[in-house]
Each structure stands twice: as structure tokens, then as C-alpha cells.
C-alpha positions as CSV (number, residue, x, y, z in Angstrom):
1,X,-44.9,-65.4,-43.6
2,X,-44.3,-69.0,-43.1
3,X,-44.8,-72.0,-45.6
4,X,-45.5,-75.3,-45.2
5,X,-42.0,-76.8,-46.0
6,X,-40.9,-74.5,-43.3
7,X,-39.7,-75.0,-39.5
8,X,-41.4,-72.7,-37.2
9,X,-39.0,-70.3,-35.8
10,X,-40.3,-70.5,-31.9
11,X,-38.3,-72.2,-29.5
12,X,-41.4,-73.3,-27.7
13,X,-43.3,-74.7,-31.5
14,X,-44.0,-78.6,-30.5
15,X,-43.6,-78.9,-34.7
16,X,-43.2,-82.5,-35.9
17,X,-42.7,-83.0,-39.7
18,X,-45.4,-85.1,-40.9
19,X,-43.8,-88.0,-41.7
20,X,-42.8,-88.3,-38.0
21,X,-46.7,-88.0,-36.8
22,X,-48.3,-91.4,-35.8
23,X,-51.1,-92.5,-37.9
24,X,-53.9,-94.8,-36.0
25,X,-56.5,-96.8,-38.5
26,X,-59.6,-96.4,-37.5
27,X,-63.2,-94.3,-37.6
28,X,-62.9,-90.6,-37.8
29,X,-65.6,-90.0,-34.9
30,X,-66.4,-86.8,-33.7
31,X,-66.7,-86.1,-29.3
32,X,-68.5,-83.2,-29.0
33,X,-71.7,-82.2,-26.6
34,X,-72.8,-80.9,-29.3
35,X,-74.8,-82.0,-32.8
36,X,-75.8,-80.8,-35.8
37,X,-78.3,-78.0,-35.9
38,X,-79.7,-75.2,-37.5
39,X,-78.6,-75.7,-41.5
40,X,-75.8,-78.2,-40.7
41,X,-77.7,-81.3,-41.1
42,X,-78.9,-80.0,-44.7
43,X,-75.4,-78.8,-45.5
44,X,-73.7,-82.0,-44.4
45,X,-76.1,-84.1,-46.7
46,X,-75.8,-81.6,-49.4
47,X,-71.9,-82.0,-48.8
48,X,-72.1,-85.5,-49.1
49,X,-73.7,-86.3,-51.7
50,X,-71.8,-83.9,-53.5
51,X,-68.4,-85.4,-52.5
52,X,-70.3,-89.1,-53.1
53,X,-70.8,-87.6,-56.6
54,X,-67.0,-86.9,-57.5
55,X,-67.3,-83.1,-57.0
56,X,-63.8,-82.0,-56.1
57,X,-64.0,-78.3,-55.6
58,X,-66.7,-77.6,-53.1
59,X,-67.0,-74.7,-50.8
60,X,-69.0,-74.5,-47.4
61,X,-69.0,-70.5,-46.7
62,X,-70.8,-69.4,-43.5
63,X,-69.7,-66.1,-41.7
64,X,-67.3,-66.5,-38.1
65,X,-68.8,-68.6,-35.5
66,X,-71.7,-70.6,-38.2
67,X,-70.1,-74.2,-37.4
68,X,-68.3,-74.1,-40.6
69,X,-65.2,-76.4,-38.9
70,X,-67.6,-78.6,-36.7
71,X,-69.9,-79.3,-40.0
72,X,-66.9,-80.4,-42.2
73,X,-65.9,-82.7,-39.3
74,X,-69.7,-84.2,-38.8
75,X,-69.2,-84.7,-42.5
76,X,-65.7,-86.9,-42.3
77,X,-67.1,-88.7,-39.7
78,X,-69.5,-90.2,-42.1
């Protein structure tokens, strides 16, 4: 098992140590096809309004393959 403060141990890892990443400002925007549907647009205004309100521990379950990740980045681009 591997933590975080730890190097990868493949010769082919292209691992860079965060401080070394290059941060851009800017808009978060998502490129996708794709948009919201189904229960995403509900769960990304239920998700922001409960972020809005200073919740800190939230949790967005869905099974494999619901849209979990693509939701929570629909929801940072706002």
C-alpha cells in the first residue's frame, strides 16, 4: 500500500510532487459532450446549496457508473 507522502515505485510513474505541478488561475470549466441528466441537476443544486450553506461533510453516494465523478465536477465548475 502506498501513501501520499510516498514516491511511486514504477520506473515508468510520470509522479511530480505537488509543489512542482503548475497552477493556471482561471474558471474550472468542464469539456464534455455530455450534461447533466437524470438526478444530476437536482443533486448538483442540492450540493450547492449545501456547500453555499457551510456544510463541510457531505456525501454524494450513487452505485458504479451513476455520474458520481462527472456531477461533483459540473458542481466545481459553478
Amino acid at each position: 500500500m502506498a501513501f501520499a507522502t510516498e514516491h511511486p515505485v514504477l520506473a515508468h510513474s510520470e509522479y511530480r510532487p505537488v509543489d512542482e505541478m503548475v497552477r493556471v488561475g482561471g474558471r474550472f470549466e468542464v469539456v464534455s459532450p455530455h450534461a447533466p441528466a437524470g438526478d444530476q441537476p437536482a443533486a448538483i443544486e442540492e450540493l450547492e446549496r449545501r456547500v453555499r450553506a457551510g456544510e463541510r461533510d457531505i456525501v454524494l453516494l450513487g452505485a458504479t457508473g451513476t455520474g458520481k465523478s462527472a456531477t461533483t465536477a459540473w458542481l466545481i465548475e459553478r
